[in-house]
N, C-alpha and C positions, 0 to 999 in steps of 0.2 A: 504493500500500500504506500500511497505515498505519505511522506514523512512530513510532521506536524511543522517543521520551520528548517528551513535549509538556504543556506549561502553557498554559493560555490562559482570560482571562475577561475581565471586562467588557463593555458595550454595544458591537453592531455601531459601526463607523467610517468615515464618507462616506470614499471616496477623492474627495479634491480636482478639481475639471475641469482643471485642469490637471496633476494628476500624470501623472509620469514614471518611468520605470527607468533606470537606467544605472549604468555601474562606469565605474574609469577603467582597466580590467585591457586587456591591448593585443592582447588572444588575441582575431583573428577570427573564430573559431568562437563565442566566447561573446556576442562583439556582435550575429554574425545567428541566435542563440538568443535573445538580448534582445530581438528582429526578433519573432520569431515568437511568444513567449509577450506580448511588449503586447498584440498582436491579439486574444489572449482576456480579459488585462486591463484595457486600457483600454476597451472600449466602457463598461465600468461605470464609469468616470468622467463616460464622454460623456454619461448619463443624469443626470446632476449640475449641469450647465451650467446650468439655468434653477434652480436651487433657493438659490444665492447664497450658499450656505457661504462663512465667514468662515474663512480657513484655520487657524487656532486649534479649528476643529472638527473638519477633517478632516488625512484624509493623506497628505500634499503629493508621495512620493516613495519609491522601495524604488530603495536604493544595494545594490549587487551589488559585494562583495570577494571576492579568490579572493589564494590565499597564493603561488600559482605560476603562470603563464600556459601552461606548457608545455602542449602537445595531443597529447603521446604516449598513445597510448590501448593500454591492453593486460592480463594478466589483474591486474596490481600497482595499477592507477590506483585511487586514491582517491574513492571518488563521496559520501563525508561531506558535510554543508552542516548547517549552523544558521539558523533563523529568529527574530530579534528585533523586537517590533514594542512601542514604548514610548514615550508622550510625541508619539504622532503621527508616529514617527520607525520606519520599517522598512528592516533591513538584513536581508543575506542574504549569510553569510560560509561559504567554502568552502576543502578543500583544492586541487581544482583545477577548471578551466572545467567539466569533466563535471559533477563536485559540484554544482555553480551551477547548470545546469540543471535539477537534481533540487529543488533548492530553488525554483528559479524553475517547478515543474511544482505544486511544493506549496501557492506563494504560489497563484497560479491558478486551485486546487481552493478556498482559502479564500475568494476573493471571489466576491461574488453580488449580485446586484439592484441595485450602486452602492456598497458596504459591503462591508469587511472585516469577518467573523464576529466576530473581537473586538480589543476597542482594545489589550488587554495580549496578548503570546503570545510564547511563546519554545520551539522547536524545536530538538529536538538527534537527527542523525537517520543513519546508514548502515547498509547490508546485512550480512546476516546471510553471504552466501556473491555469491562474486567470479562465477560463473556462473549466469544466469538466463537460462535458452533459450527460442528457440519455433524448434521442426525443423518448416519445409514443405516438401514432396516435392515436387521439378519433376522427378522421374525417371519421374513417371507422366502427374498431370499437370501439363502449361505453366502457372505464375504468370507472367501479365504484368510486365512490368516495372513497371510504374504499379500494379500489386495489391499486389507487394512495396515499393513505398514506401508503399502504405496498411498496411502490418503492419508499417512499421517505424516509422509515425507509431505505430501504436496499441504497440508495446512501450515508446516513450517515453514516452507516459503512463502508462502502468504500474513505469516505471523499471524494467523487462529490457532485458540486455546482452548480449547474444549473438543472432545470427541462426544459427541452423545450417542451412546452405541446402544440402539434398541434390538435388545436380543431376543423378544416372545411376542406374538403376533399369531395370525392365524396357519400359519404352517408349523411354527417351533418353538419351543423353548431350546433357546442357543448355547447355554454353557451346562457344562457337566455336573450334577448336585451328588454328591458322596450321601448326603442323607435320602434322597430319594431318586435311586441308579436309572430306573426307567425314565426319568422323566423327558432328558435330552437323550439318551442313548437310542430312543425311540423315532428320533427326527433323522434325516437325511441331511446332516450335517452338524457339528457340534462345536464348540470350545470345548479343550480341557478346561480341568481350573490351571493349570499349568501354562494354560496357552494364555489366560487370562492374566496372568501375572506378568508375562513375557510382553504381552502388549500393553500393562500397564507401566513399568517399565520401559520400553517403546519409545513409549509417548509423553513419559518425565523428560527423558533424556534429549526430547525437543519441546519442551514447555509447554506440554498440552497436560490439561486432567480429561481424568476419561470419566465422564456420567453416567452409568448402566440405567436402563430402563427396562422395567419389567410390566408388562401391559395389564393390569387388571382394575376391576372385575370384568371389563367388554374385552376384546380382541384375545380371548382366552384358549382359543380351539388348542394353542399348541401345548397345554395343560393336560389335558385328554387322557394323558397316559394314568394320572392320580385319581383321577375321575374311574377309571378301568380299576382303580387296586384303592379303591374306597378314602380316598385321603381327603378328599373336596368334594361337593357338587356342583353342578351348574344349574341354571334357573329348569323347570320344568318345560318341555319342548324347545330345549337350546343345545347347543354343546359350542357355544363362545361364549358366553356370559355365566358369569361365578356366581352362586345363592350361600348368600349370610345363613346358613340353615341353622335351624333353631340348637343344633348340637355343637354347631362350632367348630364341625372339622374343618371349613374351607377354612377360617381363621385362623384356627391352632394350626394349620399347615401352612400357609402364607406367611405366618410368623418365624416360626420354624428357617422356611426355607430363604427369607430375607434377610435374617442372620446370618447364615450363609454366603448366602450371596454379597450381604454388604461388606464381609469380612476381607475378600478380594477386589474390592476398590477402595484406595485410598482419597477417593472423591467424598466430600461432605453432600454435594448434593446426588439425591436420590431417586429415580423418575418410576412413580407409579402409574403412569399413561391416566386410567379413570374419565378415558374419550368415550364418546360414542355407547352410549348404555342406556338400555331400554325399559320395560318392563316384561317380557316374557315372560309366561306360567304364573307362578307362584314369585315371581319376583315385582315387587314394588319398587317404587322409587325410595322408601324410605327405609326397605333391605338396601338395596345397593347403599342408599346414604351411610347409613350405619358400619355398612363394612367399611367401604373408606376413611369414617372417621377412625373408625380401629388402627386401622393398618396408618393410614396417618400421623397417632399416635405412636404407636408400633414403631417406624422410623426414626420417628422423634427422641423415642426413651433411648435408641442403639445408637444414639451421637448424629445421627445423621440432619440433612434439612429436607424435605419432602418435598418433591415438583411433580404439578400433576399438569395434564391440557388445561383449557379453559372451563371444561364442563366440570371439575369438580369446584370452581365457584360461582357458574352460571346455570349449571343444571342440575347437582344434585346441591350444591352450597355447602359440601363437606368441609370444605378448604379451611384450615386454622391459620390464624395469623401469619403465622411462619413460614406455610407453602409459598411456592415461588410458584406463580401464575404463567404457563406457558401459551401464549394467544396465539392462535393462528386460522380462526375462521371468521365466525361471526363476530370478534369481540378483539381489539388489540391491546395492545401495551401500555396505551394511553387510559381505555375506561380502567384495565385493572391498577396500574399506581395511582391514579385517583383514588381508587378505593384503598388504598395502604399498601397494597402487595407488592413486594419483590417479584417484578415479571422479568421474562421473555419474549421477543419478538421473534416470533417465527410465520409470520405472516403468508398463507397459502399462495397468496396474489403475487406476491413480493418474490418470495424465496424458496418453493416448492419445487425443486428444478427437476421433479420428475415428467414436470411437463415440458414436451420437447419445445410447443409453441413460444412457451416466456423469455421475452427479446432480456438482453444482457442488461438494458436501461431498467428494467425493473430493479433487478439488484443494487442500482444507486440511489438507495433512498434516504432519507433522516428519517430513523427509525422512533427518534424523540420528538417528533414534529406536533408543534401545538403541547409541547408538554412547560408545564413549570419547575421551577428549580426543587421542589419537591418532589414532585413526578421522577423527575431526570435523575437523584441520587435514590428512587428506588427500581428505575430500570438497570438490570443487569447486562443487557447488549442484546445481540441477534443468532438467528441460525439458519442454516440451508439449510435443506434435506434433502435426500435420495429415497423418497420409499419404492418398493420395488414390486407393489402391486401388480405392475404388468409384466412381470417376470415369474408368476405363479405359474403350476402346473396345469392348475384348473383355475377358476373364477375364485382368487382367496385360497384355495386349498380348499375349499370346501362344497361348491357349487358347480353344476357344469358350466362348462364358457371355454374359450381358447384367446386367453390375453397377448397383446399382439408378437410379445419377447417370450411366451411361454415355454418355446423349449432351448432355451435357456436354463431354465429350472434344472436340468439335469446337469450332475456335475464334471460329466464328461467336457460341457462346455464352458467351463472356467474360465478357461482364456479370454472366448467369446465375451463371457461377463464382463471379465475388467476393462476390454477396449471398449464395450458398450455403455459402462458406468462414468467410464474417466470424458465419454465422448459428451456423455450428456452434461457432466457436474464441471468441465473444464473447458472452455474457457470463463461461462457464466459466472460461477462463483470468485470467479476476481473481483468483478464486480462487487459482489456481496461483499465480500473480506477489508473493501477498502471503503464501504461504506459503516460496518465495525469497527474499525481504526480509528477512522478520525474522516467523515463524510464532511466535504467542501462544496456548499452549494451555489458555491459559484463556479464550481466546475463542472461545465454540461459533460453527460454522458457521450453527447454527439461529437464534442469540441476534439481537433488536432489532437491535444494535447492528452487528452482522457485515454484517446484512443491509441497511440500511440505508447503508451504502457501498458495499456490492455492486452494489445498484439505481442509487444515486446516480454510481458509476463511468462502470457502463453507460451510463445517461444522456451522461453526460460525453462519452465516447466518441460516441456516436451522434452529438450536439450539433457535434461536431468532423469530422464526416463522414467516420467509421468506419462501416463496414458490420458492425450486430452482429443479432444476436435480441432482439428489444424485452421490455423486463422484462415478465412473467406470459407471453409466447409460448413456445408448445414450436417449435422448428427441427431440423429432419434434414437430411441433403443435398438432398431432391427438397422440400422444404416450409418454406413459415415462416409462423407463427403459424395451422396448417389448411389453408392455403391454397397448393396445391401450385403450383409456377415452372415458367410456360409453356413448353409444349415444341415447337419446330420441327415443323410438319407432317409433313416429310420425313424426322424420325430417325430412321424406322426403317431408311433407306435411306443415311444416316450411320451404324449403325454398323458396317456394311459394306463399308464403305470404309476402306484401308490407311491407318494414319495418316500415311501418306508422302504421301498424296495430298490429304487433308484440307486446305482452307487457313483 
């Protein structure tokens, strides 16, 4: 994104063949971050070697300070950095290793061809808002684990901090529960908890937290399995929606199992979906309320903060003061901090990039627009998302239908997946990421300038082996740039097949 106030001029500047990066800060996260950003900047040194700069012409070194070493990452971290680059001499000072990353992503975008863009430059640069999300659905369908480290590489170049990783939805429950072995071993793709650690991890060590979300009491079918071995039930004539039943298993097992689960995110916030719920059977609106308020609770007593959609304080009104309000249909960011709440903007219109139709100018919005300075310090920031509705087997997993990416679904087509994911969420989400940041409304979407980073990003991205939509390409889920992504001979015959069985 671009950076909150920047100086910079005079003639491009060889970096020296021999320059270097290094701090003497003793945070190992920030040393194997220095790891990873030489690699894009030093080769443009290495083209320098035969040219014989006198190092009085070029520049010798980018020293890396940070004011704290600490690596506690959480929604309070600091990710400000400064860039000085004078006299041949470039530093890059921060409040903490996060910070420095962010500056070490900026130094990175500035060199090119062997050259720093300019000899004089001085960056003064942090976010506009402490959350900046990208929500991908593995409740529908399965992100590899290796997909989701390509989406966590490309939020760090974007400088987004938050993964919001919805893992239960109508096809699955996504991560492995040791206290109840069916529950994911039963879906057609899983997380260990292993693997859960690995990408929690991940994604410290580029300044993301990760938010798990687990979808209840609606979008529950991927539950089913507890439902089969008497642990929950679901409303009478359902099998997506969960009943408060008068005994209290669904409860006593929810509790249970979010224990659990919280135990493997070191995220404070907690996403209980609590979208989209109806009254079926024997379920009421003031069953559903009630369980909500439990489990809300329930979150609350295990340290955690509780985020639901908008309907648990527009339609059932479970919400406790505490929940963070995630708006994204009928209802934005702006009614709920009026009303008190710590919201999210994840705006369908806005930032839903499952839709191939939504031009890039959407994504440049002020997501605080029309808000007051109270409002504005209870908005927490924005999110994209990926759901991947049209990438089911059937209608949801549960219905017949043939969605338009559906054989996809099978994980023979992985591949397929990721150039379809990356095609649809990238270039677009630049957009969003730099309206996170720090959105300038006085820079049009349309304008030279806008766009010329936008491309240039993109590039960048690609360059880094990101799977994006190549600037002037149109991308949908079955297509990129016209050219629609081969399809298995046999699909038709995949998607008739239980996704229990698919492998």
């Amino acid at each position: 994104p671009v950076p909150m106030s920047v100086k910079a001029g005079g003639e491009p500047v060889a970096l020296s063949s021999s320059f270097q990066v290094h701090s003497t800060s003793k945070s190992a996260l920030l040393q194997r971050g220095i790891e990873r950003y030489s690699k894009f900047i030093l080769p443009n040194a290495d083209v320098n070697k035969e040219e014989h700069w006198e190092d009085a012409d070029t520049l010798t070194g980018l020293t890396v300070m940070v004011t704290s070493d600490s690596e506690v990452l959480d929604a309070s971290t600091s990710y400000s950095y400064n860039i000085s680059v004078q006299k041949n001499t470039a530093v890059i000072g921060a409040d903490s290793p996060f910070g420095a990353l962010y500056g070490l992503e900026t130094f990175s975008q500035l060199v090119s061809d062997g050259h720093l863009n300019y000899s004089t430059l001085a960056v003064s640069d942090e976010p506009q808002y402490r959350h900046r999300g990208f929500m991908i659905d593995t409740g529908r369908r399965f992100f590899p684990k290796e997909h989701v480290m390509q989406l966590l590489d490309a939020m760090s170049y974007l400088k987004m901090n938050v993964l919001h990783f919805h893992l239960s939805d109508l096809c699955r429950f996504s991560v492995e529960s040791k206290l109840y072995p069916t529950l994911a071993t039963a879906s057609n793709g899983f997380y260990t908890q292993q693997d859960i650690v690995d990408l929690v991890a991940y994604a410290k060590d580029r300044g993301i937290r990760v938010m798990p979300e687990f979808d209840v009491p609606g979008h529950s079918h991927g539950f089913r399995a507890l439902a089969a071995s008497g642990d929950l039930v679901y409303c009478s004539n359902s099998d997506i929606q969960l009943y408060m039943d008068p005994k209290n298993k669904t409860l006593t097992t929810l509790k249970h199992l979010f224990v659990e689960m919280a135990q493997l995110f070191d995220e404070e916030l907690f996403h209980l979906g609590c979208d989209e719920t109806g009254t079926p059977g024997d379920c009421s609106l003031a069953s559903t309320k009630q369980l909500e308020v439990e489990l809300i609770k329930h979150i609350s007593s295990i340290g955690k903060t509780p985020v639901g959609w908008e309907e648990v304080l527009y339609s059932t009104a479970a919400a406790s003061k505490s929940t963070v309000i995630d708006a994204w249909n009928h209802h934005n960011s702006g009614q709920s901090t009026g009303l008190g709440y710590h919201s999210i903007e994840s705006a369908g219109h806005l930032f839903y990039l499952n839709h191939a139709s939504l031009s890039y100018e959407n994504q440049w919005a002020d997501i605080a627009a029309g808000m007051d300075d109270k409002q504005r310090a209870l908005l927490l920031g924005g999110e994209i998302s990926m759901w991947t509705d049209n990438y089911c087997y059937i209608t949801q997993c549960t219905r017949p239908g043939s969605p338009v990416a559906h054989w996809m679904f099978n994980r023979t087509q992985d591949a397929t997946f990721l150039q379809s994911i990356g095609g649809m969420v990238w270039p677009r989400g630049i957009a969003a990421a730099g309206s996170f940041w720090n959105y300038n409304a006085s820079l049009s979407a349309t304008s030279t300038e806008f766009l010329s980073c936008y491309y240039a990003q993109n590039d960048r991205l690609a360059a880094r082996n990101i799977a994006v939509c190549p600037n002037g390409c149109k991308c949908d889920e079955v297509s990129r740039c016209g050219k629609p992504y081969p399809q298995p001979h046999d699909y038709h015959d995949h998607q008739q097949q239980s996704p229990h069985l698919v492998v």
